[in-house]
N, C-alpha and C positions, 0 to 999 in steps of 0.2 A: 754528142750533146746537141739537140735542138733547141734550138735559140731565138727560132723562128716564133712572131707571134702574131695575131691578128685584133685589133682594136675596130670595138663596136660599138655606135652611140646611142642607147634607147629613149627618143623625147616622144613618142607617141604612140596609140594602138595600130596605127597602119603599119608604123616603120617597124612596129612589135612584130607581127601577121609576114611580113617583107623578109626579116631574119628567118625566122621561122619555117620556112618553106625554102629558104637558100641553104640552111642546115640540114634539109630534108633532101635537097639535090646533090649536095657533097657526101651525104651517106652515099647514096643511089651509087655516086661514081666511082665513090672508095668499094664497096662492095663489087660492083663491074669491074673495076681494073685490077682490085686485088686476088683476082682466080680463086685457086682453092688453098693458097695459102696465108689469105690475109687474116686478119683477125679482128673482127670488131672491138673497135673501144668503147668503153661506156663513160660516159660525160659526167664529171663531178663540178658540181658552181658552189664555189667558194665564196663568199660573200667577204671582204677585207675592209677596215676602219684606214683613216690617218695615222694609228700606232703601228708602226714598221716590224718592232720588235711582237706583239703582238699578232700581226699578222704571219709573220713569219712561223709562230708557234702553231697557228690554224693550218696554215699551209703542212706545213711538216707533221703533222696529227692526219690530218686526210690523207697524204701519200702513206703515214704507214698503215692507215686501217685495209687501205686498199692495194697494197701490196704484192698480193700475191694475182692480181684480175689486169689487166691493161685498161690504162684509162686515162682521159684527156683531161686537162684543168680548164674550168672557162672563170676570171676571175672576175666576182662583181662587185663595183664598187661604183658608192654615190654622190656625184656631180652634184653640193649643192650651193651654186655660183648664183646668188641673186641678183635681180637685174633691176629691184627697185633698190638698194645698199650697197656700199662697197666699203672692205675694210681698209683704212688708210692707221697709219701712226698715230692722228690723233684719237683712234676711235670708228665706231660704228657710224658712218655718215650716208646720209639720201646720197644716194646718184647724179640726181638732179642738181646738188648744191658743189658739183667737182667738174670742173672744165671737162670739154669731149678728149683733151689730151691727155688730160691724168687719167680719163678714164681708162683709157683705151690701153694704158701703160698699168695700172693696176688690174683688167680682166686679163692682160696678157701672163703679169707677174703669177696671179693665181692658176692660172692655165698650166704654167711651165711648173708651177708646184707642182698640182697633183699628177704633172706627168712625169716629173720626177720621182713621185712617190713609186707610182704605177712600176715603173723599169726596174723600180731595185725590186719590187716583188716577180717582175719577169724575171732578173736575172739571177734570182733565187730559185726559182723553177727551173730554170738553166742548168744550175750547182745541180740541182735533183733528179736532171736527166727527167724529165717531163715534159711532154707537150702544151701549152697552156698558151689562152690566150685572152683579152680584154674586154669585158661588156661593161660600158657605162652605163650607168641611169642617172638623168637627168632629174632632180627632184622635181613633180608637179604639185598640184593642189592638195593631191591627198597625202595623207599618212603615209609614213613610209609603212611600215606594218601591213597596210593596204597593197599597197604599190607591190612588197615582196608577194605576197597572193597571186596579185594579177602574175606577175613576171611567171610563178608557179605553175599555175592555168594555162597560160596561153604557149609556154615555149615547154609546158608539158616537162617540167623538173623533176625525175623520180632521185635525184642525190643530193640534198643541199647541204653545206656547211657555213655556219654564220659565225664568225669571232664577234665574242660581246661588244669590243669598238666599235662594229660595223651600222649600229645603233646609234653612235655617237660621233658620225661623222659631222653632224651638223652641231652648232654651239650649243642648239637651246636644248638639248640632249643630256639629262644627266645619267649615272646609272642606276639608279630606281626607273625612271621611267624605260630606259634600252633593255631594261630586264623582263618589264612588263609588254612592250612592245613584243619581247622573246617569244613568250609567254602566250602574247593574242596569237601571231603568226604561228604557234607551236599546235593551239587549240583548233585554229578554225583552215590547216591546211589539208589540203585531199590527201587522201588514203594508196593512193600511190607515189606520196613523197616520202622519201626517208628524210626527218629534219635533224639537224644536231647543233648546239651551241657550244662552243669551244670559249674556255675564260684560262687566259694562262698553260695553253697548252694540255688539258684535261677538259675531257666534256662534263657539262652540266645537267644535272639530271631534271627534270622538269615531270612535274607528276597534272595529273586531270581534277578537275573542281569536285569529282567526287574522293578524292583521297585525302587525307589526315592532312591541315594545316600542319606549319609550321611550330604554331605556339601548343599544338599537342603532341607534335615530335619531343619540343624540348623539355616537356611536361613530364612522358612518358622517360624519358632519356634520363633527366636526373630523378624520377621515382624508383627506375634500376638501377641507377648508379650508386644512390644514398640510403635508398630501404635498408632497414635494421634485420633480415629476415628473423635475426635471433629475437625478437623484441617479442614475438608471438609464443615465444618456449615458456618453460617453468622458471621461471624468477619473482614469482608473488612475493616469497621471501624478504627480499631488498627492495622491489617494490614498496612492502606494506612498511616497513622501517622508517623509510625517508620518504615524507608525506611530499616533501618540497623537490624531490625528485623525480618530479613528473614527467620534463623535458630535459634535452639535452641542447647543448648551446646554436649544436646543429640544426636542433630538429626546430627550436625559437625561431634562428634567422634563413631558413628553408627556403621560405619565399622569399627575403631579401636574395639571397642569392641566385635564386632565379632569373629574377628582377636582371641582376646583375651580369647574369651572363648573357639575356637576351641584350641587354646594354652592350653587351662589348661585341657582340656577331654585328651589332648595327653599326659599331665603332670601326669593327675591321674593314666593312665593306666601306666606310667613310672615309679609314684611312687610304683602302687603295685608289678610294677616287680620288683622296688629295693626290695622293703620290701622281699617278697616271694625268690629273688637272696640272699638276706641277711639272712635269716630263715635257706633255706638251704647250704649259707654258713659255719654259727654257725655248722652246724650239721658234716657238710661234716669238717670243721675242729677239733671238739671235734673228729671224726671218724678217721682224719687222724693222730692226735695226739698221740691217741690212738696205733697207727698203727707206726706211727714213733717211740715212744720206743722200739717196739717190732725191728723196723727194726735197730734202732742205736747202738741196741746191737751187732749189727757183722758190723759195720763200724769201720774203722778206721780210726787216727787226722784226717788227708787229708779231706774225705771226710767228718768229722763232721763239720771242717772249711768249707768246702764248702756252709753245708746244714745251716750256721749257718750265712753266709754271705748272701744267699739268703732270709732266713727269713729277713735281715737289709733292705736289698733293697726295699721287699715289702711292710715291714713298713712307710717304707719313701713316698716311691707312694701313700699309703694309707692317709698317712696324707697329700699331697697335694691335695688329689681329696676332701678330707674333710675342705680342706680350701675355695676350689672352687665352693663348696656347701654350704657352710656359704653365700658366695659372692652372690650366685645364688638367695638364700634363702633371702638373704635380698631383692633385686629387686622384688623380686613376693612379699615381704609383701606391698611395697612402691607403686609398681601399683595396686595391690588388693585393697588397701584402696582407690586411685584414681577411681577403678570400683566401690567402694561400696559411694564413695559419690556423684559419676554420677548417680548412682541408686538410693539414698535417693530423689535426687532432681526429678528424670522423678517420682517418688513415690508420690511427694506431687502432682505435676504436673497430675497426671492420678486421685489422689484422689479431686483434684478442679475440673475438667472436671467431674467427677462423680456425685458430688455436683450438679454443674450444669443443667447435664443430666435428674438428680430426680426431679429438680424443673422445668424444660419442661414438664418432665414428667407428673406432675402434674398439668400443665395447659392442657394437653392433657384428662389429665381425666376429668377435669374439661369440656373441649369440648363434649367429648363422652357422659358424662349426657345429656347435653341438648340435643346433638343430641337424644339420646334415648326415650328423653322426645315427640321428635319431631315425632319420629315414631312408637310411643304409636297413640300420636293423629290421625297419619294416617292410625293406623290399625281399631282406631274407624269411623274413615269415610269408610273404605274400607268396613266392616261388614256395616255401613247403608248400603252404595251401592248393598252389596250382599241383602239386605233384599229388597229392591225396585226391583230388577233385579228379584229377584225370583216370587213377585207378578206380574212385566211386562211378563215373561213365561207363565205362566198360562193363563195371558190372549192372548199369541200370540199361546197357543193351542187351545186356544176357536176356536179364528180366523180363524189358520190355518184350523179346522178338517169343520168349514162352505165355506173356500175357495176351501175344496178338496173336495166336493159334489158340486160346483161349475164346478172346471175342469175335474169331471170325466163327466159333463153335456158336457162341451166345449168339450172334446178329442173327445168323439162321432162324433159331429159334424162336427170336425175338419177330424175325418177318412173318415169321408163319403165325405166332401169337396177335398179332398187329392185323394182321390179315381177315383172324378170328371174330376179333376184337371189333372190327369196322363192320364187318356181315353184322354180330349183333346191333351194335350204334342204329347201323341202316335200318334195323328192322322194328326195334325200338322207336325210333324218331317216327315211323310207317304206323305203330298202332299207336303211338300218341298221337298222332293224326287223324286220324281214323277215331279214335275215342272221342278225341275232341267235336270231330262233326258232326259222330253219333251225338255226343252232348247237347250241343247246336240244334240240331234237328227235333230232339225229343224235346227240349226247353221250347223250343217253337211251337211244337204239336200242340203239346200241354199249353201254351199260352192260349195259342186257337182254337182249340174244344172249350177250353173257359170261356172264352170273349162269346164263341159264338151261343156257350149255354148262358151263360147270365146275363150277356150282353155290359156296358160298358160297366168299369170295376168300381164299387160304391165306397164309400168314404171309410169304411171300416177295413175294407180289403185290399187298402193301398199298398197294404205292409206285406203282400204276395209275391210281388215280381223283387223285392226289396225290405231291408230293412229299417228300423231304426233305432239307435246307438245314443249313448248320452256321452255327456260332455266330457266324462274322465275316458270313457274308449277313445274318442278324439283326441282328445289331448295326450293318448299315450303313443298314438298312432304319427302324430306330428311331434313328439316328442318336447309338446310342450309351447307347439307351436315355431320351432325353431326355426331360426332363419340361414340355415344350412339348407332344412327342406324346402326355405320358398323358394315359390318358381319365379323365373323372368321372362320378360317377355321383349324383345328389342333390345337389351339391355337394362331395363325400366323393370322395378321390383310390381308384385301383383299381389293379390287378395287370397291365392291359390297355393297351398303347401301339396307336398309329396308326402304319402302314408303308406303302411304297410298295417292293413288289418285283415283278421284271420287268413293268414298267409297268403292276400291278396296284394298288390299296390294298387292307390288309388289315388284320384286328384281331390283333394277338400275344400270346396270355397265356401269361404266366408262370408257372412253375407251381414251386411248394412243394418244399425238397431232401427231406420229407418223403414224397416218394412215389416207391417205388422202380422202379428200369428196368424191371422185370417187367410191376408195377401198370400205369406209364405206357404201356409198347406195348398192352397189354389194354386201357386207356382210347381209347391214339390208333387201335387196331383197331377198337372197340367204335362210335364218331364215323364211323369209313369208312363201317362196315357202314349205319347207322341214318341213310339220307336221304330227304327230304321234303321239300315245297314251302313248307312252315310251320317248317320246324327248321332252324336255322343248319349250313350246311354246312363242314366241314374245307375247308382250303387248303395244309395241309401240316403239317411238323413239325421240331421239334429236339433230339433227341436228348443232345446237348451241353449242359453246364454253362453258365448255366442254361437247363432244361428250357423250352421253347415249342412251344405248337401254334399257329397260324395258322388262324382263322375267316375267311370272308367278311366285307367289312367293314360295317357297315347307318349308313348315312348323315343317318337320324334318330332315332339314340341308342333309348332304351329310352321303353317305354311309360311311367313314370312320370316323365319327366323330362317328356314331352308332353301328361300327362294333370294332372298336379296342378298349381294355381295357384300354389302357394309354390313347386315348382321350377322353373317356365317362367324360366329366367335366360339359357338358350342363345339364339343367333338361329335356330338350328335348329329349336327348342320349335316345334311346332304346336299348333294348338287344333282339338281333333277332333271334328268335327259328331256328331249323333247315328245317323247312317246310316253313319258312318265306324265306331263307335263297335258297333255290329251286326255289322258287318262282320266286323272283327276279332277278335267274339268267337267267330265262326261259324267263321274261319280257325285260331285257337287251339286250340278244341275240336275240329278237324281233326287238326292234327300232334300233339295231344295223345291223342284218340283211337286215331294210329299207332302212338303208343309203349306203349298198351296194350293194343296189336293186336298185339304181337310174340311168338316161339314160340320155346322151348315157354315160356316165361314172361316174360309182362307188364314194361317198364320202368314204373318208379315213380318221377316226375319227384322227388316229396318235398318241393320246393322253389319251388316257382308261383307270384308275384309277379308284379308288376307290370315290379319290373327285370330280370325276368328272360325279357320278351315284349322282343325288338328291332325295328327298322322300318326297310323301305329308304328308298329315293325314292321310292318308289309306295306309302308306309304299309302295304304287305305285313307283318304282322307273321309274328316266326320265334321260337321259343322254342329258349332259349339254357340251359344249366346241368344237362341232363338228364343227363348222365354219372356224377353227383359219387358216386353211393349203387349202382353196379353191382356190387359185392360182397356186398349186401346179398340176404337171403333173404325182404326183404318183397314182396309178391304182391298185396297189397292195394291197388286205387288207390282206394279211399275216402276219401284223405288229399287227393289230387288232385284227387277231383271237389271235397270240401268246400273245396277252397282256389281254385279255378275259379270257385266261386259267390260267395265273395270278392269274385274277380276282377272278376265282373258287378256287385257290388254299386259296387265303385271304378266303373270303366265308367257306370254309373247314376250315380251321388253326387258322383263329381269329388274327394272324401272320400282323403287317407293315415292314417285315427285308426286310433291301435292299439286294438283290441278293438273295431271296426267291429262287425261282424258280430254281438257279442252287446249292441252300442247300439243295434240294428235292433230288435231282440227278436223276430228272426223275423217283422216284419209291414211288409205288404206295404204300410198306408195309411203308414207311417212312412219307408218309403225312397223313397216318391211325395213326399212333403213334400221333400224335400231332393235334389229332381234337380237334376244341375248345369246354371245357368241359361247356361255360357259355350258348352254345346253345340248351343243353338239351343231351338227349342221341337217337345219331342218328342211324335209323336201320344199319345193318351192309350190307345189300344188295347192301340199296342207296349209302352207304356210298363209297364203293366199285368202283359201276360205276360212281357216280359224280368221283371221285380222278381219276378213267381212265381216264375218258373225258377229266380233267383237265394236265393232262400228255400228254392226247393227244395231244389238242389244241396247248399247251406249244413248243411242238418238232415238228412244222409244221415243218420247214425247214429241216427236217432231216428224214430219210427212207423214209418210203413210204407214208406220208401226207402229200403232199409237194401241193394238191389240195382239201385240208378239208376245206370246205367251211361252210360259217353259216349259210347255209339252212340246212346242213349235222348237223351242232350243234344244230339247230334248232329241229329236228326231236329229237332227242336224248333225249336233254333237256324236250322236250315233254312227249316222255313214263317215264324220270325219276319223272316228275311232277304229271304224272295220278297216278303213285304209292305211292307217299308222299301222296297225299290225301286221297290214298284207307287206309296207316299204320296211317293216322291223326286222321279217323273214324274209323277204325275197330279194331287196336290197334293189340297184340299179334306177333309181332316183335321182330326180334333178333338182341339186340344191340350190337353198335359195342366198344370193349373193348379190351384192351392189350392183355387177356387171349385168343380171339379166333382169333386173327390176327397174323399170319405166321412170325414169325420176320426174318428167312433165317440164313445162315450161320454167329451168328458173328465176325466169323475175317474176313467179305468181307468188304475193306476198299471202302468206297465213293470215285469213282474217281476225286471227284473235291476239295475233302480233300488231294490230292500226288500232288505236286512238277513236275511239266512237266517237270525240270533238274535236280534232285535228283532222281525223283521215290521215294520220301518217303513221311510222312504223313507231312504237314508243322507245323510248333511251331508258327511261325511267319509271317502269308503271307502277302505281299503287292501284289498290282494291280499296273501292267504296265500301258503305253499308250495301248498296243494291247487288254487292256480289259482283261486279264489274269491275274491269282495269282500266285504268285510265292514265293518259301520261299525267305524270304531278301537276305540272305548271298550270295545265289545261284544266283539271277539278279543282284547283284551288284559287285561279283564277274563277271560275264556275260560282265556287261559295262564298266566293269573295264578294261578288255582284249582290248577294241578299240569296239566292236561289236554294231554300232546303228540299228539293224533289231529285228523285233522280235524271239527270239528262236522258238516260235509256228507257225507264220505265214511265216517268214522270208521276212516280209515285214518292210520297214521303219519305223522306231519310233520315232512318232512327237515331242517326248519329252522325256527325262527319270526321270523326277520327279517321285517317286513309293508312291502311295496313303496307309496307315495300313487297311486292312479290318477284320475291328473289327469282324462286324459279322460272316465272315466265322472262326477267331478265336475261336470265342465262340460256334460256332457247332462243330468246333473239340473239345475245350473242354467237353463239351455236349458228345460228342458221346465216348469219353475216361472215362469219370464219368459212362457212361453205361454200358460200354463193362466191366468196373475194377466190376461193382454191379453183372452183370450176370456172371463174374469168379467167386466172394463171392458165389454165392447161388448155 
């Protein structure tokens, strides 16, 4: 038995740090001395109260948890001797009001207490065959709660055991608050402590602030314990009989009982701190009795009278609080018995529903026999089944392996048929070809020996290359106009239905009561006269209310509906390679170039879009809309070409932004950054002179293009087309990609991204009437002053409504997101 122990006093963080590291030297030497057959112990602190008997039950709960490991006891307990009070017989007194003798003989007497206490919990350790030895803490300023933290922290505790007293060493201690104290210390210790609270020899289970209060424990607890389960069955019967039978006496005083037993969990924990307040009163009064002879030996009458009138007093108190717990005490017997005969009766009550439940029960079992019985007999009909199923296989292999010396006969035959079959197809599809061009050709001929015998076609012989239809062929043709047949364009319904007349399909638009007979034969004359390989041909006309021409029909919708990603929604939508993409532009600027090839004065398309380029089956584009402005005395296609380069730029970009063309800002490294990647990967040569061209056409009106015409784009478009076809065949091109494109200085800001009255880059631009952006603040501060001209033009301004231009927004944002990525890198 070791009996040996070591007593520690902790009044401060140095002397904390000083243990600490002397505990860390005696490992050192125990490990060194004990060779290779020592064994490490692991250190358990036990934290022990002034209750003996309770300590005693912590102590004996830790040796047995840890049992079966070797381990040392350090036992900690709290020193709280103050030095501004001292407890004497008569009471809690200053220090200062008690001779330096007394004093010194009451710190002594309290000394030799807790060192008394301390040895009988050594020499219980002792009994235990344990090693154990003494750490005091000296109470300081702070919390103990605190204090046990720091002690955790610094001397590095991973085993701690706390007996509830241990909380209550000091008076002002009761145990509601040692429980909460528990509770902080439990919450806010490191993750390498093991904590445990010990109350009565059983540990206390302590749960985290995310887990279920207590008052939904007890909630839950009697909602299983008291629920009627059977309450939910069929009993409508006696239900509907007895109206007044709504509740039962139980289910009335539910919540009083509740009430009631949280009343008595608060009663019990009150009882045992009476009891445990009363233990250690006995003690603490045998202790001071003791104490007061010794002290009333040097009092004199005076003060024995004194101390002898106070003892009367507290007697008297005493016996009235013991009156008041007679009183108490009878009340808790008188509803107790009230709980316990509410509880006899829900008892017989759950044991009839019990009853009950077992003879359901019983008819339930009774159902599940027969059922069982039922699907016995099914599983013997399933095994016939399987037995017939499996002679039917065998014979559907017979079958089979003679069918498939059959179809390997047919498939032969069928190859060679198929073989047959595809030689004619091929040859077929070769003279509808060939007819077809023959067609072509001779309708050609025939047009040109006319034109050149009569010369241009007069008002009567409009109806040569075409016809015209009245209103009920149209209308039978659209089927009444149906909105099945109209067409869309972007998404956006159009004027334009789909027809099918004399086994042809064709497009029928509609035309406007707005344009009179005269206007419209001059239009449908104008359409005869003006054809081309690139321009949507007439197919006829209607005269009749309402008004319809009839186009050839183009069976892959318009260029933008194939070109931009947000409208690809048809199944029609193609996606147009980059050689596709040449192509068409080469073709466009062809029939576009026709029409301002005409005599004695130029059409002006005005209108050159995207939707207004159509596609057949062979992506042959045809420009569509050229009519609209033939009244017109403009002469100028400048408007044309600059809406062509546009055109290229879409074509390049893959881009529908409005105001494109001045978010390029005219430069060529900026519309290389944004070729559209779903057209493939375009050489970087082509790529290069298409995006000049298209800058070029763009800035006709400005330096020195101010006479670029589309014979000049014509040519162009030409050599850039023989070279697509040479990179389409021959391949071994250098694409074009971020990496080999020049990006230039990036702080050169886009001048169409600054403020023409700031000079800065805009946050927020709006568009004036003069067609300009302007940051907001800056134009409305502008028209605020009186000013209606425009700042840029300093001509009059129709209006000052100012439009938000999103998109130039978002390219500044766009080019700020850029410029912030090429700082990062």
């Amino acid at each position: 038995t070791n009996k040996t122990h070591k007593t520690i006093i902790i009044t401060n963080q140095k002397k904390m740090e000083e243990i600490k590291n002397q505990e860390l030297e005696e490992e050192e030497e125990e490990e060194a001395g004990g060779g290779l057959g020592s064994t490490t112990m692991e250190k358990v602190y036990i934290a022990v109260g002034n209750d003996v008997q309770e300590g005693y039950k912590t102590i004996h709960w830790a040796i047995k948890k840890w049992n079966n490991i070797p381990i040392s006891i350090v036992l900690l307990h709290l020193c709280n001797i103050s030095q501004d009070f001292v407890y004497t017989p008569f009471g809690k007194l200053p220090a200062s009001s008690v001779s330096e003798e007394k004093l010194q003989v009451l710190r002594k007497y309290e000394e030799q207490k807790i060192d008394k206490l301390l040895s009988k919990y050594i020499t219980f350790c002792g009994k235990l065959q344990v090693k154990a030895e003494l750490l005091k803490v000296e109470k300081q300023d702070d919390s103990i709660q605190v204090l046990i933290l720091d002690l955790i922290t610094k001397l590095r505790i991973t085993k701690l055991v706390m007996g509830i007293t241990f909380m209550r060493s000091s008076s002002s201690w009761k145990s509601k608050s040692a429980i909460s104290g528990s509770f902080y210390v439990y919450q806010n210790k490191p993750e390498f402590c093991e904590f445990y609270i010990i109350c009565g020899g059983k540990m206390v289970l302590l749960k985290r602030e995310n887990d279920v209060n207590n008052n939904n424990n007890i909630r839950s607890w009697l909602g299983k314990m008291f629920h009627d389960p059977g309450r939910n069955l069929d009993r409508s019967s006696s239900s509907n009989d007895d109206p007044t039978a709504s509740g039962s006496p139980w289910d009335n005083n539910l919540q009083v009982i509740e009430n009631y037993f949280q009343q008595l969990l608060s009663l019990n924990l009150e009882e045992e701190e009476v009891v445990e307040e009363h233990e250690s009163r006995v003690e603490e009064e045998q202790e001071e009795d003791d104490l007061a002879l010794d002290v009333l030996q040097h009092m004199n009458v005076a003060e024995k009278l004194d101390y002898v009138r106070r003892k009367v007093n507290e007697a008297k108190l005493m016996i009235d609080e013991k009156r008041e717990e007679v009183k108490v005490n009878a009340e808790r017997s008188d509803k107790a018995e009230w709980a316990i005969s509410l509880c006899i009766s829900r008892i017989e009550e759950l044991e009839a529903w019990i009853k009950e439940e077992n003879e359901r029960r019983e008819k339930l079992q009774g159902t599940l026999d027969s059922d069982k019985e039922c699907i016995e007999q099914a599983k013997n009909y399933v095994e016939k089944g399987k037995t017939k199923l499996h002679s039917l296989g065998e014979l559907q292999e017979e079958l089979s392996s003679k069918v498939k010396t059959r179809m390997e006969a047919k498939l032969q035959v069928e190859v060679e048929l198929e073989r047959v079959v595809l030689q004619r197809g091929e040859m077929i599809t070769e003279i509808e070809k060939l007819s077809n061009q023959r067609d072509v050709f001779n309708r050609r001929i025939e047009f040109c020996k006319e034109k050149e015998a009569r010369g241009l076609v007069s008002e009567e012989e409009v109806t040569c290359g075409y016809r015209e239809y009245v209103a009920e062929d149209i209308r039978m043709a659209t089927e009444s106009y149906s909105d099945r047949l109209r067409l869309k364009s972007g998404g956006n319904w159009t004027n334009v239905y789909r027809g099918r007349i004399e086994h042809t399909t064709v497009a029928v638009k509609v035309i406007g009561a707005g344009l009179s007979d005269d206007d419209f034969g001059a239009k449908v004359k104008l359409l005869n006269e003006i054809r081309h390989p690139n321009l949507v041909a007439i197919a006829g006309f209607c005269s009749q209310r309402p008004k319809c021409i009839l186009f050839e029909y183009m069976h892959n919708g318009n260029l933008r509906d194939n070109l931009f990603t947000s409208q690809r929604k048809t199944r029609r939508s193609k996606i147009l390679k980059w050689h596709d993409r040449i192509r068409i532009a080469h073709q466009v600027c062809s029939g576009l170039g026709f029409l301002h090839s005409v005599k004695p004065k130029p059409i002006v398309h005005g209108r050159l879009t995207p939707s207004k380029i159509l596609l057949d089956r062979n992506l042959i584009p045809k420009i569509t809309g050229f009519g609209l402005i033939m009244h017109s005395d403009q002469s100028d296609t400048k408007p044309d070409v600059m809406a062509f380069g546009v055109l290229l730029l879409h074509l390049l970009t893959g881009r529908n932004w409005p105001g494109l063309l001045k978010a390029m800002s005219m430069n060529q490294t900026s519309i290389l950054r944004d070729l559209d990647q779903t057209a493939g990967k375009w050489p970087l040569e082509l790529a290069k002179e298409f995006g000049a061209l298209a800058v070029k056409c763009s800035s006709v009106n400005r330096g020195g293009n101010l006479d670029f015409s589309t014979k000049e784009i014509m040519e162009e478009l030409g050599k850039i087309r023989e070279k697509a076809d040479e990179f389409k065949i021959i391949g071994g091109y250098e694409e074009a990609t971020n990496l080999n494109m020049d990006e230039g200085d990036p702080n050169d800001i886009p001048s169409v991204f600054m403020c023409p009255i700031l000079q800065e880059v805009m946050k927020n631009p709006h568009i004036a009437a003069d067609g300009f952006s302007y940051e907001l603040e800056a134009i409305e501060e502008w028209l605020s002053m009186g000013h209606d001209t425009s700042p840029m033009t300093n001509l009059r301004l129709d209006y000052q409504v100012l439009t938000p231009n999103h998109t130039l927004r978002a390219l500044i944002q766009d080019w700020h997101s850029k410029k912030a990525a090429q700082a990062s890198s």
